[in-house]
TIZADREN-938866 format. One record per residue (C-alpha): x, y, z; residue in one letter. Coordinates in Angstrom, 1 decimal. Last residue first. Layout:
# TIZADREN-938866
<<X; Y; Z>; 'A'>,
...
# end
This chain:
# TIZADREN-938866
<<-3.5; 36.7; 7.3>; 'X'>,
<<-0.2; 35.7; 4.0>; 'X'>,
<<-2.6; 32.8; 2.6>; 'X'>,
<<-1.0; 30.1; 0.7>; 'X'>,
<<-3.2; 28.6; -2.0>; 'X'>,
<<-1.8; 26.0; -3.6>; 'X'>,
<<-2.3; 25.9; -7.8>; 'X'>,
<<-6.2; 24.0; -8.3>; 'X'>,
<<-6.1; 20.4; -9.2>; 'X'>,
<<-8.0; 19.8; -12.8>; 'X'>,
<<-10.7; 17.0; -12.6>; 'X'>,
<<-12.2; 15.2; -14.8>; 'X'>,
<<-15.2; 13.6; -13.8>; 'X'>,
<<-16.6; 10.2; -15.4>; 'X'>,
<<-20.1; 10.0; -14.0>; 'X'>,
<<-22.5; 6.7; -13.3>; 'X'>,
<<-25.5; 4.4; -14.3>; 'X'>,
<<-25.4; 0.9; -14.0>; 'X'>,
<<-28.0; -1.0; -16.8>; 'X'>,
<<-26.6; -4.1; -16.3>; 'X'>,
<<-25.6; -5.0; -19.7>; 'X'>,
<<-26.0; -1.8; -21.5>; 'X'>,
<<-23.8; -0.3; -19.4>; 'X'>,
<<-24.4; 3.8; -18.4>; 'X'>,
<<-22.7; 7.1; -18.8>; 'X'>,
<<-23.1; 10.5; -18.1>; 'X'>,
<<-19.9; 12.5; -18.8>; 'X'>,
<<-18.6; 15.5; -16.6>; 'X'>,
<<-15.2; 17.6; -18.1>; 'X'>,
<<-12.9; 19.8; -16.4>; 'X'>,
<<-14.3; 20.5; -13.1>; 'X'>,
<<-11.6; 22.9; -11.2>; 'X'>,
<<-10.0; 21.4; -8.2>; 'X'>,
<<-9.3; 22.3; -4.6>; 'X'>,
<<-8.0; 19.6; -2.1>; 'X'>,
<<-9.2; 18.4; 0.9>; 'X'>,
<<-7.5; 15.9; 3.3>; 'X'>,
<<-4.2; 16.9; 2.1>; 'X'>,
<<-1.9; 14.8; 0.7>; 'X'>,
<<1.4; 12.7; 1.7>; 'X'>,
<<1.2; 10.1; -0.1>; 'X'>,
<<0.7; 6.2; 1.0>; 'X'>,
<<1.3; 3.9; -1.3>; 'X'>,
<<0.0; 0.0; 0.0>; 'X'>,
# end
């Protein structure tokens, strides 16, 4: 097991959203892209 050393919360812009579903089974879900935001470092 990886283990990084991330924040809990990080900010990201939304990209891209699809809709998708299988035929098969007819499971429904999102594909999100997500863009990471630069680090925010406040100077207060």
């Amino acid at each position: 097991m990886r283990l990084y050393d991330l924040p809990s919360k990080l900010l990201c812009r939304v990209l891209n959203v699809e809709l998708k579903a299988e035929t098969d089974t007819d499971e429904v879900y999102a594909q999100i892209m997500l863009m990471p935001e630069p680090e925010v470092i406040s100077l207060l």
